[in-house]
N, CA, C and O atoms as CSV, one atom per row, in Angstrom:
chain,resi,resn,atom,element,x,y,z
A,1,UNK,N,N,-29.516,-6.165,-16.392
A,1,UNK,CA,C,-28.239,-5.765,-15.856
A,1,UNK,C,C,-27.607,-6.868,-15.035
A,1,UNK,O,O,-26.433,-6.939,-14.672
A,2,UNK,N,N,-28.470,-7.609,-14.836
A,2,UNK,CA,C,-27.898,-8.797,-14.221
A,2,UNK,C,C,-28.021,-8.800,-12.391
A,2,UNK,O,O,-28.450,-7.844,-11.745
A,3,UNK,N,N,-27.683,-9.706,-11.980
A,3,UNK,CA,C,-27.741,-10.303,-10.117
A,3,UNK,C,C,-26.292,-8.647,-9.400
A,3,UNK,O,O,-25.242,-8.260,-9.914
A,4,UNK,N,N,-26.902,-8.256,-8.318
A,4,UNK,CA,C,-26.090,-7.592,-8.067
A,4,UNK,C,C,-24.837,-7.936,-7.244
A,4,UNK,O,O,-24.934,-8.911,-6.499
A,5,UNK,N,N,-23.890,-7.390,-7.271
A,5,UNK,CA,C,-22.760,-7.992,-7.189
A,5,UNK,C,C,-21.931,-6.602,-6.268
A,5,UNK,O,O,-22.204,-5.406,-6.377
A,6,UNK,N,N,-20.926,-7.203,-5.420
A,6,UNK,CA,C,-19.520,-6.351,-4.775
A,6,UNK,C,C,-18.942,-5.529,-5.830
A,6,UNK,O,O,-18.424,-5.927,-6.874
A,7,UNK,N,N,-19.116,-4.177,-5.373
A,7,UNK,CA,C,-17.873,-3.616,-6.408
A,7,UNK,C,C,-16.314,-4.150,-6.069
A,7,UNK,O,O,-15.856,-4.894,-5.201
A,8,UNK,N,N,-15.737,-3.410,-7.170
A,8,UNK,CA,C,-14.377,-3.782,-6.670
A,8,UNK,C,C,-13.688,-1.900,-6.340
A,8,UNK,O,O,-13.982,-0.846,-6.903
A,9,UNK,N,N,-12.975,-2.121,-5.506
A,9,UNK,CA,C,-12.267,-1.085,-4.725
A,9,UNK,C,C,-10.839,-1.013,-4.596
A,9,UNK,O,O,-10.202,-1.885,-4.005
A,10,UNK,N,N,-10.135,0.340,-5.308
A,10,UNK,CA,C,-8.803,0.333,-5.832
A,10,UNK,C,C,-8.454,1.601,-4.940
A,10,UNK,O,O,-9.105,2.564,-5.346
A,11,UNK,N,N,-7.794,1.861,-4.062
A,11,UNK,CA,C,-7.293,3.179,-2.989
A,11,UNK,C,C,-5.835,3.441,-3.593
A,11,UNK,O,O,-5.033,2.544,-3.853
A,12,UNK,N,N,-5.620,4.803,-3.775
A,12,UNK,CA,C,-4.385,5.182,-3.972
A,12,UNK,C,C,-3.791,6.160,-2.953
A,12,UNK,O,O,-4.522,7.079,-2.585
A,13,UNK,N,N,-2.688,6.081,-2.508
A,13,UNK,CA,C,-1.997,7.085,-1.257
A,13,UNK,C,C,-0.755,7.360,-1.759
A,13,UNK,O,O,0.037,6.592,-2.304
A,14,UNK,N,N,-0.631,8.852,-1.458
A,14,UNK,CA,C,0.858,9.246,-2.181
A,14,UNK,C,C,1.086,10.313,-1.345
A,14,UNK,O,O,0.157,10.590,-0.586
A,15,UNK,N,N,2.005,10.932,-1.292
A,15,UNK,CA,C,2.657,12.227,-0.486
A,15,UNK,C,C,2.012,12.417,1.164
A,15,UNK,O,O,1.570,13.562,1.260
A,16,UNK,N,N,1.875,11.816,2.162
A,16,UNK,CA,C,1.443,11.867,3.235
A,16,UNK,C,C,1.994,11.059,4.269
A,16,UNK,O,O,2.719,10.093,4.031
A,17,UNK,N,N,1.714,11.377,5.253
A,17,UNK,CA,C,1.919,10.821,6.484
A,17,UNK,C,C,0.945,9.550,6.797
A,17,UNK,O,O,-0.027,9.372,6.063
A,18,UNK,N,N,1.208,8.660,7.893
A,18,UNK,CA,C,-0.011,7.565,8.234
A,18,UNK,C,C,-1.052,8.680,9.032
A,18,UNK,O,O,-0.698,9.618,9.746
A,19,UNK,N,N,-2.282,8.315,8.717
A,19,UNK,CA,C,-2.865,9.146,9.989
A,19,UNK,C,C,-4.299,8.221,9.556
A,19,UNK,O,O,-4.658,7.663,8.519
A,20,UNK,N,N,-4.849,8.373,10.823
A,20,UNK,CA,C,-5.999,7.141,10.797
A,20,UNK,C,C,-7.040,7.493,9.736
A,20,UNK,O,O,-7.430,6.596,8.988
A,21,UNK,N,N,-7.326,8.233,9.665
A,21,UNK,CA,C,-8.263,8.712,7.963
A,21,UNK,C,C,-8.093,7.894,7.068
A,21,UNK,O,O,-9.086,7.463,6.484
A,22,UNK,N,N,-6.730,7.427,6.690
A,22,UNK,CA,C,-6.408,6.418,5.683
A,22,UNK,C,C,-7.032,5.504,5.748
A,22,UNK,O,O,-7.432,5.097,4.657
A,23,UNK,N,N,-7.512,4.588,7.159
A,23,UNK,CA,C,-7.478,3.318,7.602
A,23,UNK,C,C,-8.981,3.026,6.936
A,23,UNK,O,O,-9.289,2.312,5.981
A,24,UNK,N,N,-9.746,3.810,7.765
A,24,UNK,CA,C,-11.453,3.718,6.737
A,24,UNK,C,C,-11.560,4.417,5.153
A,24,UNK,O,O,-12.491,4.243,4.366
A,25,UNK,N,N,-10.495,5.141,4.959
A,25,UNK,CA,C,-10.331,5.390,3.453
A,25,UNK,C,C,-10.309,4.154,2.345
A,25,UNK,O,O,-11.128,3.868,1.470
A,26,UNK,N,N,-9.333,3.670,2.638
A,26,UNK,CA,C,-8.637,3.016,2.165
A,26,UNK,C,C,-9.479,1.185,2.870
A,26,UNK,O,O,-8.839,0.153,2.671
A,27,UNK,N,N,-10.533,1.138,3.440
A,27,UNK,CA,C,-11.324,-0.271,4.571
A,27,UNK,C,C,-12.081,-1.300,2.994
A,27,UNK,O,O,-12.844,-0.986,2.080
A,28,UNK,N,N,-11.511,-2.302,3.294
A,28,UNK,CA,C,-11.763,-3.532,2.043
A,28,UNK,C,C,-10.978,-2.790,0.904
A,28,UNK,O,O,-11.797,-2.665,-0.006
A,29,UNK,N,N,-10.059,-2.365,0.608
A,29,UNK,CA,C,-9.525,-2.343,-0.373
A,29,UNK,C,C,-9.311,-3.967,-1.057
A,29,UNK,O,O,-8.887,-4.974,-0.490
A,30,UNK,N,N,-9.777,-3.789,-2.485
A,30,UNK,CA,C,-8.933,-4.821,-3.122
A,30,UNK,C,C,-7.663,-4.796,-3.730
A,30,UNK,O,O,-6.986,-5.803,-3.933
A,31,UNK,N,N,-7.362,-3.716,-4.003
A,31,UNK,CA,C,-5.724,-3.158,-3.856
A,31,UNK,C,C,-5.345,-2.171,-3.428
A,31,UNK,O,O,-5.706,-1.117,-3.951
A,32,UNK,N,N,-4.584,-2.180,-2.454
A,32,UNK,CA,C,-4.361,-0.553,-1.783
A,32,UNK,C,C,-2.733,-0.447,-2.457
A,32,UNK,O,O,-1.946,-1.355,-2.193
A,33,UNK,N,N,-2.302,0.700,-3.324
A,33,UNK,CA,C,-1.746,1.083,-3.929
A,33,UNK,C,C,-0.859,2.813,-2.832
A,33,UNK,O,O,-1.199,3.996,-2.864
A,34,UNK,N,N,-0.024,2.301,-2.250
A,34,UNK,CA,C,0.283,3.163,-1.432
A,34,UNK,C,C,2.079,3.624,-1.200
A,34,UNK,O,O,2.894,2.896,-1.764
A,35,UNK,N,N,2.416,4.392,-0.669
A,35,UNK,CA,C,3.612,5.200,-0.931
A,35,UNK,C,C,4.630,4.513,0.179
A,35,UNK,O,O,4.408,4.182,1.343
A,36,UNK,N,N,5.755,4.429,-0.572
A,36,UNK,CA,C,6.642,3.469,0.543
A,36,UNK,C,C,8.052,4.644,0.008
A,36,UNK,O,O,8.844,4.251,-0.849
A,37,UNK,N,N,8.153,5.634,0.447
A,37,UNK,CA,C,9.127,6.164,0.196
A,37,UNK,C,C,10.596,6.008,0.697
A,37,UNK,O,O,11.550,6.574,0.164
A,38,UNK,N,N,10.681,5.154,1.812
A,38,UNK,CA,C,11.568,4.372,2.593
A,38,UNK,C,C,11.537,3.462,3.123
A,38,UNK,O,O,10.890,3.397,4.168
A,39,UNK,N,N,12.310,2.232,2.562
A,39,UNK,CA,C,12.503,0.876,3.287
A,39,UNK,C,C,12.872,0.702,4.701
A,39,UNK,O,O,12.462,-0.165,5.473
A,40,UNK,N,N,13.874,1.842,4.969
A,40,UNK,CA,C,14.609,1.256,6.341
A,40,UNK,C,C,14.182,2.076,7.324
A,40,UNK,O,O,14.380,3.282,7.472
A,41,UNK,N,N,13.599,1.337,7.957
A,41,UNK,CA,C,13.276,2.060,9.662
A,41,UNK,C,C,14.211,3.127,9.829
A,41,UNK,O,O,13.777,4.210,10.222
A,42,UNK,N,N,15.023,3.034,9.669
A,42,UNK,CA,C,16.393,4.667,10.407
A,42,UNK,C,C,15.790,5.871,9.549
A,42,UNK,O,O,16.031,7.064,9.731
A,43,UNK,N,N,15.013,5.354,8.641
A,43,UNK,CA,C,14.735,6.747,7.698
A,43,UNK,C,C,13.351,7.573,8.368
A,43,UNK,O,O,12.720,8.435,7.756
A,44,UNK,N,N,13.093,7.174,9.536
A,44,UNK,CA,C,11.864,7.638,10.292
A,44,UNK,C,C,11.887,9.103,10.267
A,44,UNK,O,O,10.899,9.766,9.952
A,45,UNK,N,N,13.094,9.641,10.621
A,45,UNK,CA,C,13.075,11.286,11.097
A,45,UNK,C,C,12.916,11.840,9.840
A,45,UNK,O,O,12.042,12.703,9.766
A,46,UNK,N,N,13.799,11.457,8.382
A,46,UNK,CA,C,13.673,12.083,6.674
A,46,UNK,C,C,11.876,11.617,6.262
A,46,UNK,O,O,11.235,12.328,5.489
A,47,UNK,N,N,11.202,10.246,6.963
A,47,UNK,CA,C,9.967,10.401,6.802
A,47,UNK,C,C,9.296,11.612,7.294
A,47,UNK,O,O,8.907,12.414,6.445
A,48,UNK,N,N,9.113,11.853,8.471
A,48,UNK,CA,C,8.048,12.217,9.127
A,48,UNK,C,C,8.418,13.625,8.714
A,48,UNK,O,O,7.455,14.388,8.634
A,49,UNK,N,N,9.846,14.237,8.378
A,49,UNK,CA,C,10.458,15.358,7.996
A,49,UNK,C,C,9.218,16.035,6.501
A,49,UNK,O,O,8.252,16.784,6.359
A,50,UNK,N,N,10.095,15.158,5.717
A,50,UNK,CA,C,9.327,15.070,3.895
A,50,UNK,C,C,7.978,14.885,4.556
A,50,UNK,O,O,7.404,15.924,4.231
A,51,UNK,N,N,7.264,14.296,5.172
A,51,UNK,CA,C,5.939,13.799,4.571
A,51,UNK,C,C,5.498,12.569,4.146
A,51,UNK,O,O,4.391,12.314,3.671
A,52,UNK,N,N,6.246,11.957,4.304
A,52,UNK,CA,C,6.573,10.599,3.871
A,52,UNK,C,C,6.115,9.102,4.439
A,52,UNK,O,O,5.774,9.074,5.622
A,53,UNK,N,N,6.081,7.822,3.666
A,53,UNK,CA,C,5.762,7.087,5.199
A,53,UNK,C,C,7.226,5.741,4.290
A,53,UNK,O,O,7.774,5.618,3.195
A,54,UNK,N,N,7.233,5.064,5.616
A,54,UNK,CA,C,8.132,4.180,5.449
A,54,UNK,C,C,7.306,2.682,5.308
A,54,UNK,O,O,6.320,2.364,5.973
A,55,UNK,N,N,7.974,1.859,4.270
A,55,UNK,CA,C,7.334,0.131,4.014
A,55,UNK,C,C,6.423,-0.169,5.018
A,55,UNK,O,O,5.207,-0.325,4.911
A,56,UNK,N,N,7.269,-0.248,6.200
A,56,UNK,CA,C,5.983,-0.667,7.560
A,56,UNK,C,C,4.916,0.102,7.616
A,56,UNK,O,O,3.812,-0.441,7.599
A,57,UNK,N,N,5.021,1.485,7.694
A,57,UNK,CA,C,3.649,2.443,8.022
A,57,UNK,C,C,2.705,2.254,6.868
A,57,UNK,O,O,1.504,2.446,7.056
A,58,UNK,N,N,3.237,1.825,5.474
A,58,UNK,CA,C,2.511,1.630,4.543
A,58,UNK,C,C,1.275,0.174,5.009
A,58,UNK,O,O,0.054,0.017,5.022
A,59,UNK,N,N,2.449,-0.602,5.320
A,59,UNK,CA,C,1.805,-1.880,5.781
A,59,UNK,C,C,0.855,-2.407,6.920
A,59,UNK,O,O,0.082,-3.363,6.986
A,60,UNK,N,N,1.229,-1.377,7.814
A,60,UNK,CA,C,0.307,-1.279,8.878
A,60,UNK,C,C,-1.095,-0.815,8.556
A,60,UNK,O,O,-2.144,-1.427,8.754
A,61,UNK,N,N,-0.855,0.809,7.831
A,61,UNK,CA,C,-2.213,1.148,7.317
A,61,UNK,C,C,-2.564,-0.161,6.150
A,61,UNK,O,O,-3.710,-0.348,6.559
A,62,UNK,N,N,-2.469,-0.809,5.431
A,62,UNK,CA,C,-3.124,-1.926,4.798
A,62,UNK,C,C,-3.616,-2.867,5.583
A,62,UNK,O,O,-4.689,-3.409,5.316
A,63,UNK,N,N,-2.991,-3.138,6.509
A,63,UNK,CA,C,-3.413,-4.128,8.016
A,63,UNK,C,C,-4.896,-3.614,8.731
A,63,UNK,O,O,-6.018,-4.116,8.793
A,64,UNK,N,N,-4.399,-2.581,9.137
A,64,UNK,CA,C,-5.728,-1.973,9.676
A,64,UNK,C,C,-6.523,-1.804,8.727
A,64,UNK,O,O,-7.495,-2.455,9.109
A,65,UNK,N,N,-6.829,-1.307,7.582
A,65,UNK,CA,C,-7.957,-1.470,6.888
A,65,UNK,C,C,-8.475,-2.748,5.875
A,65,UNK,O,O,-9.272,-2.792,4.938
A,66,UNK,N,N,-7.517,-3.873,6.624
A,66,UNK,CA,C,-8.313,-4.869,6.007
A,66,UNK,C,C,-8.248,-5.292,4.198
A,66,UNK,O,O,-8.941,-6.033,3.500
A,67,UNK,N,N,-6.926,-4.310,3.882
A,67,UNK,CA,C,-6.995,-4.635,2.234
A,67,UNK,C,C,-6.391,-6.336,2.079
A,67,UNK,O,O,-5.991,-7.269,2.776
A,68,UNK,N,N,-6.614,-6.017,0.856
A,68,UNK,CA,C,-6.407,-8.025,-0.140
A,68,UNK,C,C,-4.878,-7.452,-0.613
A,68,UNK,O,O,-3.966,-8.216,-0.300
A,69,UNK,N,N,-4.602,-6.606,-1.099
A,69,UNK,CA,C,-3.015,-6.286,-1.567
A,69,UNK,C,C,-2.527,-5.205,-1.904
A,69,UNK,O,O,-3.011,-4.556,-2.831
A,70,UNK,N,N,-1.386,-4.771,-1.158
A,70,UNK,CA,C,-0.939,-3.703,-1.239
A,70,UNK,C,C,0.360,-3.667,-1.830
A,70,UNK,O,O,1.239,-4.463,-1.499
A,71,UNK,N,N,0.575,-2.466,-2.994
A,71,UNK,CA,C,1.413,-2.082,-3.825
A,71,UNK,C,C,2.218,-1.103,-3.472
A,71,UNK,O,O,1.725,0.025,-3.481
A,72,UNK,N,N,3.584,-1.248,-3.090
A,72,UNK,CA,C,4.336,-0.089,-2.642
A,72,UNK,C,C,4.859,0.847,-3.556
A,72,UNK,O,O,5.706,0.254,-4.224
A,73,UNK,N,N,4.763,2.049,-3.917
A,73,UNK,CA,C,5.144,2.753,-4.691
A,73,UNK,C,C,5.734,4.139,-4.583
A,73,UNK,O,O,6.047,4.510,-3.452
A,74,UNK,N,N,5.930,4.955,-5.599
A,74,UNK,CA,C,6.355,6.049,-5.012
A,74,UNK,C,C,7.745,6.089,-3.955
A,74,UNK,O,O,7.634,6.425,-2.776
A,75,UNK,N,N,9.220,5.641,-4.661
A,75,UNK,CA,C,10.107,5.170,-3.788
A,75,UNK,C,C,11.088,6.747,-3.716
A,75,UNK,O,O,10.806,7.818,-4.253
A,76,UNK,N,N,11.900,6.515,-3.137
A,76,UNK,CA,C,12.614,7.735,-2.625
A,76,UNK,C,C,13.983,7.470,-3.628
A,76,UNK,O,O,14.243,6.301,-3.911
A,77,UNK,N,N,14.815,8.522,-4.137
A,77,UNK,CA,C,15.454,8.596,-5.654
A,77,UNK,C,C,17.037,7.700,-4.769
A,77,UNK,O,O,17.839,6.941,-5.312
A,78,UNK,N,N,17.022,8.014,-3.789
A,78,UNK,CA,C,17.939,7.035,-3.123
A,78,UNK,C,C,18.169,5.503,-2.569
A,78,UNK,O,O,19.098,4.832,-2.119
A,79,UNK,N,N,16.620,5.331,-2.901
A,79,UNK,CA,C,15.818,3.850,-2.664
A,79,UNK,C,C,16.278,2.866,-4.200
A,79,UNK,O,O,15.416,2.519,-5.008
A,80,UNK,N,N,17.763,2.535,-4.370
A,80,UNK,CA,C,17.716,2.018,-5.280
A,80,UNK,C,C,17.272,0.536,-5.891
A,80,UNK,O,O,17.256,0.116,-7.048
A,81,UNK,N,N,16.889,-0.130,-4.516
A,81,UNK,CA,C,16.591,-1.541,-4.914
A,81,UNK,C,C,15.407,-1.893,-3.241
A,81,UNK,O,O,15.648,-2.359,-2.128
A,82,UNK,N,N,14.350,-1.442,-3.819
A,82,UNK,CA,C,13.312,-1.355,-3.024
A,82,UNK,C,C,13.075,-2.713,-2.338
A,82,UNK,O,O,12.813,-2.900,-1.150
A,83,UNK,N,N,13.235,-3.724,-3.427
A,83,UNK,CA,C,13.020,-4.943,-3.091
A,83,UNK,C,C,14.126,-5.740,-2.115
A,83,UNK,O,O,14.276,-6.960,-2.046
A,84,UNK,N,N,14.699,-4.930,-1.539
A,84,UNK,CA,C,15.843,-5.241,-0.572
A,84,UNK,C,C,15.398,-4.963,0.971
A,84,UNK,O,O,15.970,-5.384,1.976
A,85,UNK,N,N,14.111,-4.061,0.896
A,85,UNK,CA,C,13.344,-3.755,1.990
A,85,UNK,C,C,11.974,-4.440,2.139
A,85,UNK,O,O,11.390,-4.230,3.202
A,86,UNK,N,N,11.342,-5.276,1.170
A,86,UNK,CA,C,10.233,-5.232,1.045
A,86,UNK,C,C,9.794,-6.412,2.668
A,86,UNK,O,O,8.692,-6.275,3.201
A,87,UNK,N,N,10.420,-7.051,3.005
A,87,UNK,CA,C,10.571,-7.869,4.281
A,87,UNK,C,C,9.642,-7.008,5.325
A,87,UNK,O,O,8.537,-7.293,5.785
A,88,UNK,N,N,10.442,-5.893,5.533
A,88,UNK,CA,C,10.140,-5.093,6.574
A,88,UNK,C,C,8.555,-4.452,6.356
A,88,UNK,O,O,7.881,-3.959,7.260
A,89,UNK,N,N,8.151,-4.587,4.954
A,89,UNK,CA,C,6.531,-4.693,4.950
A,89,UNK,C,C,5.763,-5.857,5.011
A,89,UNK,O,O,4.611,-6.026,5.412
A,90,UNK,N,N,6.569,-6.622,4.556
A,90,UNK,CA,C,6.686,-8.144,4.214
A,90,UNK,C,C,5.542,-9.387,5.712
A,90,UNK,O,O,4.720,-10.302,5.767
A,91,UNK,N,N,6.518,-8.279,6.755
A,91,UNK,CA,C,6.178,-8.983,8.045
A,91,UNK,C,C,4.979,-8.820,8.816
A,91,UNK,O,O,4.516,-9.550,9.692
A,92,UNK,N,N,4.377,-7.281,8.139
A,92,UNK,CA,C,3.828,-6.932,9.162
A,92,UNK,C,C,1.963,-7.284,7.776
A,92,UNK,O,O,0.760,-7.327,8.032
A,93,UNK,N,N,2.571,-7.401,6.780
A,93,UNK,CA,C,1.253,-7.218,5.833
A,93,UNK,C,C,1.737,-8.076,4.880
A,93,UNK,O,O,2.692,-7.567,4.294
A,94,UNK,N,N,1.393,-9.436,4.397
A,94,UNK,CA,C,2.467,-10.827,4.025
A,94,UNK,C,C,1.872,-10.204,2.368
A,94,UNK,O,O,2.820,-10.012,1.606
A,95,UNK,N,N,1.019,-10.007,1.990
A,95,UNK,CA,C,0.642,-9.293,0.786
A,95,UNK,C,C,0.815,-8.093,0.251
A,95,UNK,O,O,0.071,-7.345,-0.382
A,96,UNK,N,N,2.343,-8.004,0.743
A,96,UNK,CA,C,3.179,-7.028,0.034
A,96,UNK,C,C,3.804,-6.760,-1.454
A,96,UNK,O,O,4.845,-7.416,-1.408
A,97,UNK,N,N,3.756,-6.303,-2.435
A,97,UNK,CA,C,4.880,-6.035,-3.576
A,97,UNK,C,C,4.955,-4.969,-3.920
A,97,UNK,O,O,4.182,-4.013,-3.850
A,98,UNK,N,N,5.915,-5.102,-4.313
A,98,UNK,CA,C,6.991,-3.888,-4.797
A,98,UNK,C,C,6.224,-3.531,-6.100
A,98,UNK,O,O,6.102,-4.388,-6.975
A,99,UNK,N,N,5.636,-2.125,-6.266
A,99,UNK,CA,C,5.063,-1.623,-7.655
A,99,UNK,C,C,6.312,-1.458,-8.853
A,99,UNK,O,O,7.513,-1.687,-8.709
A,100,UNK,N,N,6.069,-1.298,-9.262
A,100,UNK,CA,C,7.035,-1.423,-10.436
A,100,UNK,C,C,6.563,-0.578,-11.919
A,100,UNK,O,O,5.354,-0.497,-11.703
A,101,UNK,N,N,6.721,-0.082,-12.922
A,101,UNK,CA,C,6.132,0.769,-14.048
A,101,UNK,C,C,5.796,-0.322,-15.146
A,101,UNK,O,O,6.511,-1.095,-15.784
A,102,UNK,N,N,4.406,-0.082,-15.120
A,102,UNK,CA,C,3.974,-1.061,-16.451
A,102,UNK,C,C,3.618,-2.193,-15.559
A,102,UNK,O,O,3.461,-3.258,-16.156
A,103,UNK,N,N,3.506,-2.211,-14.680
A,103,UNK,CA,C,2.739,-3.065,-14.097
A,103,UNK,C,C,1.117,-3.363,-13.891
A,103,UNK,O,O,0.316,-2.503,-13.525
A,104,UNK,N,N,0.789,-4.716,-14.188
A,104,UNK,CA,C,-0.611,-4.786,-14.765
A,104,UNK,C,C,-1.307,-5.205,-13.028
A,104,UNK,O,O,-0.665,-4.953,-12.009
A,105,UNK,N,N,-2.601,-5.819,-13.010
A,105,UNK,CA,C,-3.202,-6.835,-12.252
A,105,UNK,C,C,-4.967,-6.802,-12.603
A,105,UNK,O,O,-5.847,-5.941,-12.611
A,106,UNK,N,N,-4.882,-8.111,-12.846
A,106,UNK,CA,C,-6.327,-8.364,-13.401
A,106,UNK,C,C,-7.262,-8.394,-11.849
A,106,UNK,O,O,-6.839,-9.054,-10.900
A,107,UNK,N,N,-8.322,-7.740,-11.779
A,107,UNK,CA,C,-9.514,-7.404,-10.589
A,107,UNK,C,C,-10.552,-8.295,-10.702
A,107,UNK,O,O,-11.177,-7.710,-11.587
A,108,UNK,N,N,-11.205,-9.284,-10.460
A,108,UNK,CA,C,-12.216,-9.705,-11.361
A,108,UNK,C,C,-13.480,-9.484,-10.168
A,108,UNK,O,O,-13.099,-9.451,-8.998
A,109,UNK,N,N,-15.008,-9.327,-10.450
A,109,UNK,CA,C,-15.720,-9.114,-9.701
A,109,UNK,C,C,-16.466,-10.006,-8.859
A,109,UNK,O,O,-17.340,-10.353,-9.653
A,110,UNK,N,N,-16.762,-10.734,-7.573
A,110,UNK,CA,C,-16.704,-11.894,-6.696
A,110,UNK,C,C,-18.482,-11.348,-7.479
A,110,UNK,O,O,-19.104,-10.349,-7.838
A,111,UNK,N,N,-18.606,-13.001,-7.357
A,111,UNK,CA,C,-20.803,-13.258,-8.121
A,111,UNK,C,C,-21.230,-12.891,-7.035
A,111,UNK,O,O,-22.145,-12.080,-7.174
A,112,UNK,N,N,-20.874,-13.221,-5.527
A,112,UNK,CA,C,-21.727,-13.202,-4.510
A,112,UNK,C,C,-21.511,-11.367,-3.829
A,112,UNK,O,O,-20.501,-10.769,-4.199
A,113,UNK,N,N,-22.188,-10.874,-3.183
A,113,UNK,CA,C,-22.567,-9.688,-2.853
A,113,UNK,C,C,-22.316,-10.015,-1.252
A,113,UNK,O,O,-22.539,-9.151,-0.403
């Protein structure tokens, strides 16, 4: 079977609020794949309203748990050009992008453990 090796670790977050559970949920992610239903800070009160989290809260929870890259997804039907916000995740977690449909990313597994 071969020398043992790191798995690789893929976290997905959708319909929720930040709440620290995420943070060790989601701890060494190699992609944290998470819900950015609003770019702009003013949308705090329609977040926390819906259920929702905004680019930064996405980014923060990726911060705190230490992921390699986080995928914003899950945008709000009024969010027409996501990538007009992505800054504001941009700043706080520099390994930010915008998910997109049909979007690939190759994982490969590190030799060392």
């Amino acid at each position: 079977m071969g020398k043992q090796r790191k798995g690789i670790k893929i976290t997905y977050c959708t319909d929720t609020r930040p709440e620290e559970t995420l943070v060790s949920f989601a701890q060494h992610s190699d992609l944290f794949l998470c819900e950015g239903m609003y770019g702009e800070p003013e949308k705090l009160p329609d977040a926390i309203e819906k259920k929702h989290m905004l680019f930064s809260e996405a980014a923060t929870l990726a911060k705190l748990s230490q992921s390699k890259e986080l995928w914003l997804t899950h945008f709000s039907p009024s969010l027409l050009e996501p990538e007009r916000f992505l800054s504001n995740a941009a700043e706080i977690f520099p390994n930010t992008v915008i998910g997109k449909d049909l979007s690939m990313k190759i994982i490969s597994f590190q030799d060392e453990f």
